[in-house]
C-alpha positions in Angstrom: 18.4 -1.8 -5.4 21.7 -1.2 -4.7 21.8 2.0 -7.6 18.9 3.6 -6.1 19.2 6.9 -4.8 17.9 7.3 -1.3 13.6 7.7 -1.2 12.6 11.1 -1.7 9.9 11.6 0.0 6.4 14.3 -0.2 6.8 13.8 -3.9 3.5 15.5 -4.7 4.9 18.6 -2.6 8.0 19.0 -4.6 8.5 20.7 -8.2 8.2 17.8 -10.9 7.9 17.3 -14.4 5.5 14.6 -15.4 6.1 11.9 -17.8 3.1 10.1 -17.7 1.1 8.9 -21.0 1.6 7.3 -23.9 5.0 5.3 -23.8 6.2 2.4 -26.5 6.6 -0.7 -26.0 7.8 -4.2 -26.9 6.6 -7.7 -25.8 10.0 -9.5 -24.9 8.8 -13.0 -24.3 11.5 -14.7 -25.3 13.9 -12.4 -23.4 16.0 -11.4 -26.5 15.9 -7.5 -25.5 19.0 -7.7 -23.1 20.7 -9.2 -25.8 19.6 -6.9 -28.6 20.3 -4.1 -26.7 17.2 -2.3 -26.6 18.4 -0.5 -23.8 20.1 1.6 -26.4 17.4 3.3 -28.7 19.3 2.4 -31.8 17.6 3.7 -34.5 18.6 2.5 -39.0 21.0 4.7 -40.1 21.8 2.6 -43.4 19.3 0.8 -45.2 21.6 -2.1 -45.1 21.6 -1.8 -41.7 20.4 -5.1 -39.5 18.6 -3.6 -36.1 15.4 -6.4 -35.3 13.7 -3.8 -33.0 12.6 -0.3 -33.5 10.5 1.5 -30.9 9.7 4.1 -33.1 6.9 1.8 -34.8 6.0 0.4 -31.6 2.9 0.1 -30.2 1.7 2.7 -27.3 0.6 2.0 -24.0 -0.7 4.3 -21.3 1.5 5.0 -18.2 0.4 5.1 -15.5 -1.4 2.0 -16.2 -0.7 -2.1 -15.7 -0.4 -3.6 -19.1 -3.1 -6.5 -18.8 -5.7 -3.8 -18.7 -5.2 -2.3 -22.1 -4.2 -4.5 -24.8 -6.1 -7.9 -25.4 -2.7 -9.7 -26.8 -1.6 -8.7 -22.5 -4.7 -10.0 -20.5 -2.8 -12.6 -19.2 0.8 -11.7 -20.4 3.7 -12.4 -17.5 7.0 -12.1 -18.7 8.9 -8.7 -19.7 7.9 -5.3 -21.8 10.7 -2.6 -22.6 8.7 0.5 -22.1 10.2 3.3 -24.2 9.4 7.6 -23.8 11.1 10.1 -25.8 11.0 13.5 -24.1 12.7 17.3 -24.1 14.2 18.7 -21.1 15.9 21.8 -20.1 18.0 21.9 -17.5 18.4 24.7 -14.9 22.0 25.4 -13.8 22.6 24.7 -10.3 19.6 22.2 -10.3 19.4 18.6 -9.4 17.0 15.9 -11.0 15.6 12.6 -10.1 13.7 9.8 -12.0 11.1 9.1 -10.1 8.8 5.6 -10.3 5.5 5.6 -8.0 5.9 1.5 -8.6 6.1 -1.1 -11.2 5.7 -4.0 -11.0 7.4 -6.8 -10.9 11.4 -6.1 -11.3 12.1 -3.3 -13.1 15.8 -2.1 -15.4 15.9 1.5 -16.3 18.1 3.6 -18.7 18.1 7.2 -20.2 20.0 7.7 -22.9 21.8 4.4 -22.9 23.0 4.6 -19.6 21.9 2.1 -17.0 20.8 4.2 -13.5 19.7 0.6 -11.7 17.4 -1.9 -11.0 14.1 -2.4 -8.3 12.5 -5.6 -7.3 9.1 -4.7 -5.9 5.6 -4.0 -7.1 4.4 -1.6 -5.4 6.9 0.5 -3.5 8.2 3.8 -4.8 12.3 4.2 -6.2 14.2 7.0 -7.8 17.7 7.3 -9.5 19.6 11.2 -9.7 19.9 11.8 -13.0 21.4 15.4 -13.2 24.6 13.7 -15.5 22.7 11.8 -17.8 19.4 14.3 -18.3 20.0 16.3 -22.3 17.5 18.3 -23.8 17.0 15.0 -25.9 16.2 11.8 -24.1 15.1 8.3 -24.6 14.2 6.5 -21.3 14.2 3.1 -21.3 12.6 0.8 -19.0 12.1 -3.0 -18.8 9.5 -4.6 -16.5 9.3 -8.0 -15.6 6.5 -9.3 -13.4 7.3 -13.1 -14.0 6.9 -14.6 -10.6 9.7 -16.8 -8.7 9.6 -18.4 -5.6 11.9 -16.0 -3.4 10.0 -13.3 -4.5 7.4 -11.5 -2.5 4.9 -11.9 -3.2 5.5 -15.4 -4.2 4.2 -17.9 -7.2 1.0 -18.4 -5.7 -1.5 -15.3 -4.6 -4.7 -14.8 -4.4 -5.4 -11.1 -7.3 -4.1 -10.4 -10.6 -0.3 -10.4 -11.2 -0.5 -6.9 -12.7 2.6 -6.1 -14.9 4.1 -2.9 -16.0 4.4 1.1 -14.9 1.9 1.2 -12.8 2.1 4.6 -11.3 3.5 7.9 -11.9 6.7 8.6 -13.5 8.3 11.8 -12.9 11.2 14.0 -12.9 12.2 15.8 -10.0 14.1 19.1 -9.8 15.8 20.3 -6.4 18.4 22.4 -5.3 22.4 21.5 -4.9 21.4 20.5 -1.7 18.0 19.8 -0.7 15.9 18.9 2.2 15.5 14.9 0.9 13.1 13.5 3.8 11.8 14.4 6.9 9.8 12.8 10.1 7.3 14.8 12.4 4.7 13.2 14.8 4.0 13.9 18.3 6.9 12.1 21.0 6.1 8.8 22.6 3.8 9.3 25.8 3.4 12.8 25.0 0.5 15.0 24.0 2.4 17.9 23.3 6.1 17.5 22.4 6.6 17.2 18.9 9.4 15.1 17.2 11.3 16.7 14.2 13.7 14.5 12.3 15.6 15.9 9.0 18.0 14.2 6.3 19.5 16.9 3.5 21.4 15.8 0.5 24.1 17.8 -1.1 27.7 19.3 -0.7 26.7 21.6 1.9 25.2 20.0 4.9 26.8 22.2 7.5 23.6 24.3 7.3 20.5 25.6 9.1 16.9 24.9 8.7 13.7 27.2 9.4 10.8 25.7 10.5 7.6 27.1 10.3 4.0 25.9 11.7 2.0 29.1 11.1 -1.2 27.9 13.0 0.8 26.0 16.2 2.9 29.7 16.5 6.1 27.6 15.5 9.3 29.4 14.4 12.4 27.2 14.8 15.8 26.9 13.3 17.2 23.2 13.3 21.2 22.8 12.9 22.0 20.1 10.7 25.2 17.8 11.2 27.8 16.7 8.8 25.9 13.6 7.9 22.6 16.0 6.8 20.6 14.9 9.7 18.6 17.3 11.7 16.9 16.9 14.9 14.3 19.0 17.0 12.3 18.7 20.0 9.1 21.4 20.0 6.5 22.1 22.3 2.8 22.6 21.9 0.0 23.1 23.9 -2.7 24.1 21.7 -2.5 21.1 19.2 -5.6 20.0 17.6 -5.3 16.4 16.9 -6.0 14.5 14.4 -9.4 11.8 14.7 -12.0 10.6 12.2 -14.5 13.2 13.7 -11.5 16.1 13.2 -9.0 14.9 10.5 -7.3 18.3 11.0 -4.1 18.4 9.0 -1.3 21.3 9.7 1.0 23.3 6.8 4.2 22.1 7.9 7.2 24.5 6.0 11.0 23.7 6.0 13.2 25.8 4.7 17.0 25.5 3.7 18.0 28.4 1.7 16.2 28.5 -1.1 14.8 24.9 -0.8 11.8 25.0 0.4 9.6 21.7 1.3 5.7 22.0 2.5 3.5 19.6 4.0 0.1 18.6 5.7 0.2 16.7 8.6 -2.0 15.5 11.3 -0.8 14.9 15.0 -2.3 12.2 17.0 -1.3 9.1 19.3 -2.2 5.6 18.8 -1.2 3.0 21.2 -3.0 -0.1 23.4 -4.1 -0.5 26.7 -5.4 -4.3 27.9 -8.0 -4.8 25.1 -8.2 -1.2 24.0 -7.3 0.7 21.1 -6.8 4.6 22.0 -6.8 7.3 20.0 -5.7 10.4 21.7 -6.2 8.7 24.8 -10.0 7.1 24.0 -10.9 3.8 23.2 -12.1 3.8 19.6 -14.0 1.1 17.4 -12.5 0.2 14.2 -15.5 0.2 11.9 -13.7 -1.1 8.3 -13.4 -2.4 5.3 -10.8 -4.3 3.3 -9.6 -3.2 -0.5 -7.6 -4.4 -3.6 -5.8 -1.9 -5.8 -8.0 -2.6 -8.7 -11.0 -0.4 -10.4 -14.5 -1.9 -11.0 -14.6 -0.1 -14.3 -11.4 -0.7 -15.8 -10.7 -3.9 -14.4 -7.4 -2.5 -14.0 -4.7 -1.6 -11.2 -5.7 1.9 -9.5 -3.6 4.5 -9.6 -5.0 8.0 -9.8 -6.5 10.4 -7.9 -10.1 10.1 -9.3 -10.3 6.3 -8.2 -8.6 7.2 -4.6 -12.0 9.5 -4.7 -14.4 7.0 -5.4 -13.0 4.2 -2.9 -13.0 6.5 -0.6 -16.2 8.1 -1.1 -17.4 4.1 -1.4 -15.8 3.5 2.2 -17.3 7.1 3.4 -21.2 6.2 2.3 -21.0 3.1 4.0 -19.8 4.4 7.3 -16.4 3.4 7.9 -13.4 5.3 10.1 -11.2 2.4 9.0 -9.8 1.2 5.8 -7.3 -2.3 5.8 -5.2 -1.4 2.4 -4.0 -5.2 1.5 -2.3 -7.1 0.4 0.5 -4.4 0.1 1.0 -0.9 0.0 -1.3 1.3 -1.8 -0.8 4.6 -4.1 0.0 7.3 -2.2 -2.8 9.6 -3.2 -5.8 6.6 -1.5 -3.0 7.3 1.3 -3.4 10.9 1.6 -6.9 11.1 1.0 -8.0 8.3 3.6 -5.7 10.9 5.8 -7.4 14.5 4.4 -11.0 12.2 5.0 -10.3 11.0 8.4 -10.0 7.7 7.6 -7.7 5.3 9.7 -5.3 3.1 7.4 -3.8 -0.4 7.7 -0.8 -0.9 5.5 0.8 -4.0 4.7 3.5 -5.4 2.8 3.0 -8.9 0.8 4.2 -11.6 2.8 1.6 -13.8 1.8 0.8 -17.1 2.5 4.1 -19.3 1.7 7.3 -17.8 1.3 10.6 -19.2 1.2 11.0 -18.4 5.5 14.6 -19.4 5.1 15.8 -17.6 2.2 18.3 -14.5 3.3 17.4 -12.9 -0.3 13.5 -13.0 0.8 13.5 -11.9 4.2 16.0 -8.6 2.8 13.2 -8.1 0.2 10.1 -8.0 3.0 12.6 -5.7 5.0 13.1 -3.1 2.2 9.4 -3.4 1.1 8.8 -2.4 5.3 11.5 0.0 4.9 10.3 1.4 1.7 6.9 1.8 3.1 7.1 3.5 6.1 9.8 6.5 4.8 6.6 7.2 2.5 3.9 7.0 5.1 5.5 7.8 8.2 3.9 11.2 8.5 -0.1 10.2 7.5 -1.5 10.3 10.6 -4.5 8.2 9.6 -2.0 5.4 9.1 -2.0 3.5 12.8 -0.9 -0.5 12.0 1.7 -1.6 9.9 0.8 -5.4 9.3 4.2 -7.8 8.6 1.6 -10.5 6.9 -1.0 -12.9 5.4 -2.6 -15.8 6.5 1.0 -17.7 7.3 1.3 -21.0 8.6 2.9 -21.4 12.0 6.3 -22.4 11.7 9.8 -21.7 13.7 11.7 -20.5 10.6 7.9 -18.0 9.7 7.8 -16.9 13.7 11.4 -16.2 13.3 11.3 -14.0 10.0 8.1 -12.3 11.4 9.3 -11.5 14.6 12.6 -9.8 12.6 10.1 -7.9 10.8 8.8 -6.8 13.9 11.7 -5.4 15.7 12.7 -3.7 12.4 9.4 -1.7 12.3 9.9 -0.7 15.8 13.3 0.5 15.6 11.8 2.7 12.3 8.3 3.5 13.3 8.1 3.0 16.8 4.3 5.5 17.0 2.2 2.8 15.6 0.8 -0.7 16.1 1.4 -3.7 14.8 -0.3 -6.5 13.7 -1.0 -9.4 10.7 -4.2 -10.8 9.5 -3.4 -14.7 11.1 -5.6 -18.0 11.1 -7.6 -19.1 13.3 -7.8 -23.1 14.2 -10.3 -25.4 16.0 -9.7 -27.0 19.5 -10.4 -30.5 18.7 -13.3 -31.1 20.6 -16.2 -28.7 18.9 -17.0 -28.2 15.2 -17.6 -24.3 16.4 -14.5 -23.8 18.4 -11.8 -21.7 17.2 -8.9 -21.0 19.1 -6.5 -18.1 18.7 -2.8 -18.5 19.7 -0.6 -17.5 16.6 2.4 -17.1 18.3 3.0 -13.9 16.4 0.3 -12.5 18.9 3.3 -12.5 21.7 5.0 -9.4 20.0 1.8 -7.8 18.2 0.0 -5.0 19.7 -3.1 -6.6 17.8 -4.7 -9.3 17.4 -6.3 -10.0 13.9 -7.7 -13.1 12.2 -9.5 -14.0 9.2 -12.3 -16.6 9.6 -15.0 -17.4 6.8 -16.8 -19.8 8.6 -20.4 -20.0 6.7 -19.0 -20.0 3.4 -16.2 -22.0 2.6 -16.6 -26.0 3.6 -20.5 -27.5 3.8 -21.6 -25.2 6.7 -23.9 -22.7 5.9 -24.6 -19.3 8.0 -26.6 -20.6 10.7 -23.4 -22.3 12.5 -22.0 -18.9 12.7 -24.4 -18.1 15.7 -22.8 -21.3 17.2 -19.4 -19.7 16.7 -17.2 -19.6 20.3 -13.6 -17.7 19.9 -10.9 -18.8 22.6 -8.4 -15.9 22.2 -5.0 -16.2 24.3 -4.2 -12.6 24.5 -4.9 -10.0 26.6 -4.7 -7.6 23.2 -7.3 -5.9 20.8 -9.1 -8.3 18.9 -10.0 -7.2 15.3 -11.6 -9.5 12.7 -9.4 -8.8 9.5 -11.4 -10.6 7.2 -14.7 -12.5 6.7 -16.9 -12.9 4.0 -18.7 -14.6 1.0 -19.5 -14.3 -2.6 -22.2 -13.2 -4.6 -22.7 -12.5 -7.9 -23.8 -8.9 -8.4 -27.2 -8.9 -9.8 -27.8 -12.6 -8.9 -31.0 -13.1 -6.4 -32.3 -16.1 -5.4 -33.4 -17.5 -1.4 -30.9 -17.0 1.2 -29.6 -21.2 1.0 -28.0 -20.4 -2.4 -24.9 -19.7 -2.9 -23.7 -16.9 -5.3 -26.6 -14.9 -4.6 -26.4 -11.2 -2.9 -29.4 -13.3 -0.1 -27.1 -15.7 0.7 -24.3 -13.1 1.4 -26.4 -10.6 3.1 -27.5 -13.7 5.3 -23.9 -14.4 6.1 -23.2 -10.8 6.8 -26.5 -10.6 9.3 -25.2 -13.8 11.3 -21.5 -12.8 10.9 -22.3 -9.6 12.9 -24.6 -10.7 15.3 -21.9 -13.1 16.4 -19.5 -10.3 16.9 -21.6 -8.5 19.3 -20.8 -11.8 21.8 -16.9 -10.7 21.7 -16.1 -8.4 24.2 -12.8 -8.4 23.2 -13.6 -7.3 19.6 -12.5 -3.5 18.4 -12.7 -3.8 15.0 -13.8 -5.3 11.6 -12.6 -5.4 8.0 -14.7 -7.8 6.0 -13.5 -9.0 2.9 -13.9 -6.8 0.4 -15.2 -3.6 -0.4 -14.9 -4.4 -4.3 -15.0 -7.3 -6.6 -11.3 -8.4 -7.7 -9.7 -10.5 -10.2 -7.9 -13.4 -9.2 -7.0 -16.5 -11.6 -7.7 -18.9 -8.5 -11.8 -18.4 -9.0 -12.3 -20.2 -12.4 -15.9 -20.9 -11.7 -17.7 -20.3 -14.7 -21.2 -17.9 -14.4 -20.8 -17.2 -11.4 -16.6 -16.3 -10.9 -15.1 -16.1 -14.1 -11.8 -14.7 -13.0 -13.3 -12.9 -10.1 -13.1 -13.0 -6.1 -17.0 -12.3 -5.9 -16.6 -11.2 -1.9 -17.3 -7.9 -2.5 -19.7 -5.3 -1.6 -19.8 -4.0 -4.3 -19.5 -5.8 -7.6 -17.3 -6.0 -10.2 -19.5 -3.1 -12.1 -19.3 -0.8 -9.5 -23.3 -2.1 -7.8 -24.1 -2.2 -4.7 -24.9 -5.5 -3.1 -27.4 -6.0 -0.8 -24.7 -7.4 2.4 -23.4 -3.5 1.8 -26.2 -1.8 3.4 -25.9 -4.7 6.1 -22.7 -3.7 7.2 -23.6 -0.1 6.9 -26.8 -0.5 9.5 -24.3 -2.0 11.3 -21.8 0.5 11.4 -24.5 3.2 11.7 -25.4 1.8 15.3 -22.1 1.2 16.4 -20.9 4.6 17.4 -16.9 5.6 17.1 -16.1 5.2 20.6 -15.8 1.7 22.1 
């Protein structure tokens, strides 16, 4: 991480050369490739020449794409693949590019033309490398990806979904100016309905410059100095802002200008913050009416990554009338991101501190740090994005309290417009099969308070306890459920006592909710899952095979009957709280 160049953010605003599509690549299993240099391209000059690789031959994959996905000999393939892309370029003087990588996932080496421009560890973070020196009108790029899992990684050995592998969003070259506007934050101030915050960083040789910026429908014409260490700031006033909500997802084009550089956005203004038990929007309490989601497609039993399957989820989480969309277990693709924000749908993100980690490793908590870090300089201007979450179902623990609570105070000091929270267990009281108690310590520094309960479906109870159900929460917060649920087997009908079928689940969903009308503290639900995911914990033959069966909707893109539960549901409960 150390070789990356800083995030460059609003890549689909900027002026980039795709190279998605069909890439080569070789299985490294034995790890060999490091030592064989494939790094370098080589290609037989001599035909008594010895080179035991040549990714000229190769195979193709697609990219974007995970590799498990699209070739039967990588189903269940975790180790390393050297991707390999020969392109043309030409370069413009006075230009600068950048190798851009939506994610990949696990850790990821990358080289163009035989030079090494750095490493990532993360799955599903963006990172980019300047490669204005090395860029010919000839190149070979050359990237390894490794999604082996270790212990101090995070997520760790054991998860609960598919360890995807490989390129698994989109690669592309960017081309700026000498010096460029690189990132930039706008949102309204802290408190305020009408002061707007404007933060700039510029890259280059000339920083000692001037921006223009231009809000065309808010009658905004300023000019923002920037220092000698790029950085521009900017306080502006407004009193005619319409703000952003799930009944007016109003988005404005936001133009900077430095010289010829010239950066456009669309961005929605809006507060979120808490009050007692409340969640506010703009000031009014507001009902989270949600659903949670995996990054994977129904049809190609793949990770998602384009903009067609952001349509469908979201047209999924639209029909069955949702404001509110939990993206887990870590951050999504940016265009689900955008669209959720174009939509006027309210976004959870999370990074994948999941179950176990090593609490007491320095190299883990850095990694959950940068993943936050990486995270919010994408998102921080979505407006539909109001939680970050810090984790998973953790167990309580001084070292885990301690890592979270670090987590927490670095999201406030970067972010400090939005809540935070983490999906958390629940536990009983000791005295009653039906009590549950909720006083995660983590609640203390949260803004709210979500748990994940499947009471009815794992252990011998069935359903009918949940009416039985009595909640004991210690904090004065918003209380959100942030999971329940139970499978069913698309397809699969039988009477509502057996388990697998779409009865049983709808009956689960019908008690679940019923229960949650008795919480007066509740102000929000995301029920595990929208979708059908693959995880290699379910081995249940016929009914699992590989497959979470939680889901609304099954793993061939139907409709179970629990869905139009939730959506009566959601139908009667109006926006507001």
């Amino acid at each position: 991480m150390a070789n990356e160049f800083p995030q460059i953010t609003n890549v689909y605003n900027r002026q980039t050369v795709s190279l998605n599509g069909k890439w080569k690549y070789l299985i490294d299993q034995a790890e060999i490739g490091d030592k064989r240099k494939f790094w370098k391209d080589e290609q037989v000059l001599d035909r008594s020449e010895l080179l035991e690789y040549n990714f000229e031959t190769a195979n193709q994959i697609n990219v974007p794409g995970d590799w498990n996905s699209q070739r039967d000999e990588l189903l269940y393939y975790e180790g390393k693949l050297w991707y390999q892309k020969s392109f043309t370029f030409k370069k413009q003087n006075g230009k600068r590019y950048f190798l851009y990588f939506g994610a990949a996932n696990y850790h990821s080496e990358v080289y163009l033309n035989g030079n090494k421009l750095g490493e990532h560890e993360g799955g599903f973070n963006p990172f980019n490398f300047e490669i204005t020196k090395e860029l010919n009108e000839q190149n070979s790029l050359v990237v390894s990806v490794d999604n082996t899992r270790e212990k101090e990684q995070i997520p760790t050995i054991v998860s609960d979904w598919k360890n995807f592998g490989g390129i698994t969003r989109d690669v592309l070259i960017i081309e700026e100016s000498s010096t460029f506007i690189r990132d930039f934050k706008i949102g309204l101030k802290n408190g305020s309905m009408n002061e707007i915050e404007l933060e700039v960083w510029v890259d280059g040789e000339d920083l000692n410059n001037k921006i223009e910026l231009e809000i065309p429908e808010l009658n905004i014409e300023e000019t923002i100095s920037v220092n000698k260490s790029g950085i521009g700031e900017k306080v502006l006033n407004s009193d005619v802002i319409s703000y952003w909500s799930p009944e007016n997802p109003k988005l404005y084009n936001v133009r900077l200008s430095l010289q010829e550089n010239i950066l456009i956005d669309q961005v929605g203004f809006r507060t979120i913050e808490v009050k007692g038990k409340d969640i506010l929007l703009n000031g009014e309490s507001v009902f989270l009416k949600g659903i949670s989601l995996h990054e994977e497609s129904p049809f190609t039993h793949g990770r998602s990554h384009s903009p067609e399957e952001a349509r469908m989820m979201i047209d999924w989480v639209q029909d069955l009338g949702c404001n509110y969309l939990r993206l887990s277990h870590y951050p999504h693709n940016e265009h689900i991101v955008r669209l959720a924000e174009k939509e006027g749908i309210m976004l959870w993100e999370e990074i994948p501190v999941y179950w176990d980690i090593q609490w007491d490793n320095p190299k883990t908590y850095k990694l959950a740090e940068q993943m936050l870090d990486d995270v919010i300089t994408r998102d921080k201007n979505r407006a539909a994005v109001i939680i970050w979450s810090m984790a998973n179902e953790t167990k309580i623990s001084e070292s885990r309290n301690i890592f979270l609570k670090k987590l927490i105070d670095f999201t406030r000091e970067k972010d400090d417009s939005r809540l935070i929270s983490a999906a958390l267990f629940v536990h009983g009281d000791g005295e009653s099969r039906f009590s549950r108690v909720v006083d995660d310590p983590f609640g203390k520094n949260a803004d709210v308070i979500s748990v994940n309960q499947y009471i009815g479906w794992y252990g011998s109870a069935l359903p009918d306890v949940i009416k039985n159900l009595e909640l004991d929460i210690k904090f004065n917060k918003p209380f959100i459920f942030s999971e329940f649920g139970a499978g069913a087997l698309g397809g699969y009908h039988a009477d509502s006592l057996t388990r697998w079928s779409e009865e049983y689940q709808e009956w689960y969903y019908e008690e679940t909710l019923e229960m949650c009308g008795r919480i007066d503290q509740l102000r929000g639900l995301s029920p595990w899952i929208l979708v059908d995911f693959q995880s290699p914990r379910r081995r249940l033959p016929e009914y699992q095979d590989g497959f979470n069966r939680k889901g609304l909707i099954s793993s061939e893109g139907k409709k179970k009957k629990a869905f139009f539960v939730l959506k009566k549901y959601y139908e009667k409960k109006g926006l507001k709280q």
